[in-house]
C-alpha positions as CSV (number, residue, x, y, z in Angstrom):
1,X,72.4,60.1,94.3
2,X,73.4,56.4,94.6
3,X,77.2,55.7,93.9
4,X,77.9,52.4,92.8
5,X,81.6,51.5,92.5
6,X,81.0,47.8,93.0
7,X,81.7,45.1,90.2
8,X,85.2,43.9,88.4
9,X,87.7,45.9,88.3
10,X,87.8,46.8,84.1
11,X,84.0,48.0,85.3
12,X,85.0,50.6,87.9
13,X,86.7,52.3,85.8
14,X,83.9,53.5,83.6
15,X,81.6,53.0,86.6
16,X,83.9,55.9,88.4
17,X,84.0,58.1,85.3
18,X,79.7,57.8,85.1
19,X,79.8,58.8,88.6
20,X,82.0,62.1,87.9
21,X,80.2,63.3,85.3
22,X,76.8,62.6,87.2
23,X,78.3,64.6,90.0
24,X,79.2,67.5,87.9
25,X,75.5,67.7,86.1
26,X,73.4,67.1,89.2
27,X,75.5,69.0,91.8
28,X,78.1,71.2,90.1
29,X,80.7,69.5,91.6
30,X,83.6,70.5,89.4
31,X,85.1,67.2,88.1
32,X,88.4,67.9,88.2
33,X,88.5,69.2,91.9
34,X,87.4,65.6,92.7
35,X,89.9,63.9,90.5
36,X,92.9,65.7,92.4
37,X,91.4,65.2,95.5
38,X,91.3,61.2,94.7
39,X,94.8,61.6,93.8
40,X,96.3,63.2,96.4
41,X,94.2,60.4,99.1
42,X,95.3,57.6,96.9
43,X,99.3,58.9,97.0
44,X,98.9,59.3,100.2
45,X,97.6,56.0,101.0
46,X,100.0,54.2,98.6
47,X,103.0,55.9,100.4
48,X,102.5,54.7,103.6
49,X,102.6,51.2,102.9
50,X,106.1,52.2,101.5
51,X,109.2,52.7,102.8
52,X,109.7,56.5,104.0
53,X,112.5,57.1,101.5
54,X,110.1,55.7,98.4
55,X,108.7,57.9,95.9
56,X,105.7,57.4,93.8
57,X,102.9,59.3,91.8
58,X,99.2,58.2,91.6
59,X,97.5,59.5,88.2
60,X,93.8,59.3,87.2
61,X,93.8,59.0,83.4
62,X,90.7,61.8,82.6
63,X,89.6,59.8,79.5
64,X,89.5,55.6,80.5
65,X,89.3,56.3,84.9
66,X,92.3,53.8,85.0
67,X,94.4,54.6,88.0
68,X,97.7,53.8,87.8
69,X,100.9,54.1,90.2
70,X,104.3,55.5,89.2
71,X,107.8,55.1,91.1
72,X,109.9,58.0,90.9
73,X,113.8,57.3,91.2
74,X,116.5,59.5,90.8
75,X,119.2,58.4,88.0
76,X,122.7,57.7,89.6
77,X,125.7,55.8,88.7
78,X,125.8,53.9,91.7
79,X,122.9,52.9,93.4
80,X,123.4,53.1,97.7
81,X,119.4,52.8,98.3
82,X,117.0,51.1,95.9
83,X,114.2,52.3,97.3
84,X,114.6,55.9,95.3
85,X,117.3,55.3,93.2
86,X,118.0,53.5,90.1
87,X,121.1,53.0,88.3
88,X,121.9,54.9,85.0
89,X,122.0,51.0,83.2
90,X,118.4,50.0,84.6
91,X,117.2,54.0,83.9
92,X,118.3,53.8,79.9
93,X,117.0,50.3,79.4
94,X,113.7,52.0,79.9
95,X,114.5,55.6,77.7
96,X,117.9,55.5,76.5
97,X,117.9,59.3,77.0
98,X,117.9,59.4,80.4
99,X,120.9,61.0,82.1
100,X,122.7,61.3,85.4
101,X,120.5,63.2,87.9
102,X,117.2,63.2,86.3
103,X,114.3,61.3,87.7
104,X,112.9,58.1,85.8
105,X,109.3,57.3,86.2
106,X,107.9,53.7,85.8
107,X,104.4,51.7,86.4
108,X,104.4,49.4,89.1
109,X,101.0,49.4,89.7
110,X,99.7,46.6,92.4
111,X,97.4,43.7,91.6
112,X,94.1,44.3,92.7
113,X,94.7,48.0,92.9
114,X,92.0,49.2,91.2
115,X,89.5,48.0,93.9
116,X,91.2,49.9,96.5
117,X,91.0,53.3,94.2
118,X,87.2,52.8,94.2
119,X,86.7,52.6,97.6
120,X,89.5,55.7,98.6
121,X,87.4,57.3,95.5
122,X,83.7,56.6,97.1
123,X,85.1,57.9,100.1
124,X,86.1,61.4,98.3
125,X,83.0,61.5,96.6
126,X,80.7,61.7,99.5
127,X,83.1,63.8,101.2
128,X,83.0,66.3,98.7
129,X,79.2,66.0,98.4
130,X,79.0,66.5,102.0
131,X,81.3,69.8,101.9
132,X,79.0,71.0,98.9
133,X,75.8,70.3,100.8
134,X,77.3,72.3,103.4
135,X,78.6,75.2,101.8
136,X,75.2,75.2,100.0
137,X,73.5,75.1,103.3
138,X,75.8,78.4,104.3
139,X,75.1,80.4,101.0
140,X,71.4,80.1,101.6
141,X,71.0,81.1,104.8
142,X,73.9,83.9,104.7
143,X,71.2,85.8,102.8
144,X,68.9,85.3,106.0
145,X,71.0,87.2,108.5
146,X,69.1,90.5,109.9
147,X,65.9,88.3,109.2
148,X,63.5,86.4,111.0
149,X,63.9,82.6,111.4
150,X,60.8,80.0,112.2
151,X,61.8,76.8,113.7
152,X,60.9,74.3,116.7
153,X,63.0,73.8,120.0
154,X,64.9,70.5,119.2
155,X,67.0,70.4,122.9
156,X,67.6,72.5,126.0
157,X,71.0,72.1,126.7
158,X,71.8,73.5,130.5
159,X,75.5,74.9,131.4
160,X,76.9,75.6,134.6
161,X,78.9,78.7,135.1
162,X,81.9,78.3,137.9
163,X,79.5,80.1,140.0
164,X,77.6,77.3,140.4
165,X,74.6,79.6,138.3
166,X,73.3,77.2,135.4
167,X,71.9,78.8,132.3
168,X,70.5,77.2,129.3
169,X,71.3,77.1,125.1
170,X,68.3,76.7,123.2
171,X,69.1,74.4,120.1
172,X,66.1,75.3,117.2
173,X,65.6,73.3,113.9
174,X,65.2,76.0,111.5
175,X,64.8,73.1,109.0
176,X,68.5,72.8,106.6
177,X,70.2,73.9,109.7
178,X,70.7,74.4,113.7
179,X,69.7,77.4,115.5
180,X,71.7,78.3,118.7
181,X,70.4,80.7,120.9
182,X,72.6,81.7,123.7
183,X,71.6,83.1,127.7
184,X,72.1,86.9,126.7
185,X,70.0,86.6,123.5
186,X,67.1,85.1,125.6
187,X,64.4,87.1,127.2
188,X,64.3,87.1,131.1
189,X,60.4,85.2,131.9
190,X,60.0,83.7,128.3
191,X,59.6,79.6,128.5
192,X,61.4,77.9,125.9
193,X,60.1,74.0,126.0
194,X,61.4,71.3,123.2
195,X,59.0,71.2,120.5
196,X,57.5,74.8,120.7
197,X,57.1,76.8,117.5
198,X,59.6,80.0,118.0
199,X,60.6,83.3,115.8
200,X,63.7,84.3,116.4
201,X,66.0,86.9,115.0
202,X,69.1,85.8,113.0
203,X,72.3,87.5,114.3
204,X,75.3,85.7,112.1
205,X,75.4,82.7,110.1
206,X,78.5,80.3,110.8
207,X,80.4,78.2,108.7
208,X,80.9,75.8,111.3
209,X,78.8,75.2,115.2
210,X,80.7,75.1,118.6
211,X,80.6,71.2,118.7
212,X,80.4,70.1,115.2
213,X,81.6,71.1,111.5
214,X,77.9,72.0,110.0
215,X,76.9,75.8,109.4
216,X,74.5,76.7,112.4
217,X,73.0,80.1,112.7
218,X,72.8,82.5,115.9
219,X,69.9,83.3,116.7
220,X,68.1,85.8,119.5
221,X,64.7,86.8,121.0
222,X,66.1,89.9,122.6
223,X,67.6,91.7,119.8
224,X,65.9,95.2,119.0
225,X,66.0,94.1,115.3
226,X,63.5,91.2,116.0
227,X,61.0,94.3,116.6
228,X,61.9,96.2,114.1
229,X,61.5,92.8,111.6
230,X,58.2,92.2,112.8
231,X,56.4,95.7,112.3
232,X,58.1,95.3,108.9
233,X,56.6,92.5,108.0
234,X,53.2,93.3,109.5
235,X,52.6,96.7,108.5
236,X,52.9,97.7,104.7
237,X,54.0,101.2,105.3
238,X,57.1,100.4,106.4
239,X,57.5,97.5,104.0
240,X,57.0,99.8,101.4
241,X,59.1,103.1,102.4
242,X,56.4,104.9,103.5
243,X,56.9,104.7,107.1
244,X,60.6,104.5,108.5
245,X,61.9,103.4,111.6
246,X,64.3,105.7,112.9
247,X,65.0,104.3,116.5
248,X,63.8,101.2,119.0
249,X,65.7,100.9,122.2
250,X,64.1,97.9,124.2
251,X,64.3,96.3,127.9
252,X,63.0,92.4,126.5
253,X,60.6,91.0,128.2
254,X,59.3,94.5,129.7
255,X,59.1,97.3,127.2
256,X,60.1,98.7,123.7
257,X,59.9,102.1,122.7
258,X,60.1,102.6,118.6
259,X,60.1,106.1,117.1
260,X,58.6,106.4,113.8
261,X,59.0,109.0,110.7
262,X,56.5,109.2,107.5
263,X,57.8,110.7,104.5
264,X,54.9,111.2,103.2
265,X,52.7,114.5,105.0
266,X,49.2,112.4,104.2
267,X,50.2,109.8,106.1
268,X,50.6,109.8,109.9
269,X,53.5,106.8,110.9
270,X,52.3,106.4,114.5
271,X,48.6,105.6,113.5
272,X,50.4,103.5,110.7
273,X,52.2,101.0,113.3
274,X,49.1,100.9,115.4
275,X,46.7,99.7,113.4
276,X,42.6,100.0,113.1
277,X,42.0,99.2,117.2
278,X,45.4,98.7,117.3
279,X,45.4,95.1,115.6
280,X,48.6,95.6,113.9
281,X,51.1,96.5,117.3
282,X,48.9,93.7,119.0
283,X,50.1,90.8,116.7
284,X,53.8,91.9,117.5
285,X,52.9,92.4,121.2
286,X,51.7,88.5,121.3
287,X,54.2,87.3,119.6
288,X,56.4,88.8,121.9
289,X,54.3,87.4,124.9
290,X,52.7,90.9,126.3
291,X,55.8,93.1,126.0
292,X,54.5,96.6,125.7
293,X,55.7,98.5,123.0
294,X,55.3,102.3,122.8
295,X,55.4,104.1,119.2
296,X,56.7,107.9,119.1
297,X,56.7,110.1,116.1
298,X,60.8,111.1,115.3
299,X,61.4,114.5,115.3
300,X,65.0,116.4,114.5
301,X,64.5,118.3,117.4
302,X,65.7,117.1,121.0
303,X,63.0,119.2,122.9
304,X,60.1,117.4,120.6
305,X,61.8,114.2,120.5
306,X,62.3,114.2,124.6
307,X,58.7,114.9,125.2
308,X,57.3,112.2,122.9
309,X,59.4,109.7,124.9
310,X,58.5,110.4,128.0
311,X,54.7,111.3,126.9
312,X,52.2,111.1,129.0
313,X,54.5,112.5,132.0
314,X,54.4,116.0,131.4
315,X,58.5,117.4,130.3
């Protein structure tokens, strides 16, 4: 969205108040959030080119845009500091109903002040547009979390420990946003080289990264749950119910063993994972770069569950 602000002063005005409501249509940028936000800059801002002691009050008039600037003075009989006082004489020549003690609020808007609201205003605007884009960014991938992310390796960036040991943080573009993959999520032998495609398995999603205020998203390649993602999303059975996983313990990069529990009799959950010639397990087993993965069938009992785990070897 293009904001233009630019032009004479009686045209920023309405140029300002276009730009709101455009905001509020296109983004959902409540319009009033960004009015107070333009205030509150623009008081502060006008304050500091004040003395300490001054009081004033910036309004945005919600129907025109005209932004105007109010001294505030307290009412006394005998004024010791201009600067927030005014005497009860000056006070009742502007209401004559003003008494002692009250505070008496007057325009003294400055030449050219208008231009300098639009710019403070521009500035709000796509800071607010930015914090939107942002939170958006969050609130989609939030829902991702326990999922699978695709992205490329953007930047290798290598740390090194007081031991003098280095290890390296994998940045990934998962498109919208960063992923971060730290040294204990990676797996020990995998080569992670800038540019290479990657599936990874989304841990948390933060409001904010380690260096900067956009939402990133941790991210790992030794997680159980990356296995247990993968057969879900390559075998039906377990997409569908059918087939639950009830367990995967896993050394990454060496082996995984998964045990597997059908709730339906006519279907057998181990020949389900497999595959016909075992095509489905071998899709997960390349994508995790040879790592065997052994499937058990789950059973309530210790003794059946024991020897299933440690099948062949005889228990």
């Amino acid at each position: 969205m293009v904001i233009n602000l630019g032009g004479y002063e009686e045209e920023m005005s309405a140029e300002l108040l276009f730009a709101l409501d455009e905001l509020e249509k296109e983004k959902g940028i409540d319009k009033e959030v960004i009015i107070a936000a333009i205030e509150e800059a623009l008081n502060a801002s006008y304050g500091k080119s004040e003395t300490e002691t001054s009081n004033t009050r910036v309004e945005f008039n919600r129907e025109t845009g005209e932004i105007k600037v109010f001294a505030q003075k307290e009412v006394v009989e005998v004024v010791e500091n201009d600067s927030c006082e005014l005497s009860l004489v000056e006070a009742r020549a502007i209401d004559p109903e003003f008494e002692l003690g009250e505070i008496a609020e007057f325009e003294i808007t400055p030449r050219n002040f208008g231009r300098l609201a639009a710019q403070k205003a521009k500035q709000i605007i796509i800071q607010k547009l930015r914090e939107e884009e942002r939170s958006n960014v969050y609130e989609q991938f939030l829902t991702k979390e326990k999922d699978i992310g695709t992205g490329t390796i953007q930047r290798i960036e290598t740390k090194e420990n007081r031991d003098g040991t280095k290890e390296r943080i994998i940045h990934v573009d998962l498109g919208r946003i960063e992923g971060i993959m730290m040294p204990a999520e990676q797996v020990p032998g995998e080569q992670y080289r800038v540019y290479d495609r990657i599936k990874a398995y989304v841990l948390e999603v933060r409001d904010k990264g380690f260096k900067s205020k956009e939402p990133c998203v941790m991210i790992s390649r030794s997680h159980p749950g990356l296995v247990k993602r993968l057969f879900e999303l390559e075998v039906p059975e377990i997409h569908d119910g059918v087939v639950e996983i009830m367990n995967i313990a896993r050394e990454p990069g060496s082996r995984t063993k998964m045990s597997v529990y059908s709730k339906d009799e006519n279907v057998e959950p181990v020949g389900a994972c497999v595959g016909q010639k075992g095509m489905r397990v071998q899709v997960i087993v390349d994508e995790l770069h040879g790592e065997r993965i052994d499937i058990i069938k789950w059973s309530p009992y210790a003794d059946d569950l024991i020897a299933s785990s440690l099948s062949p070897a005889k228990v």
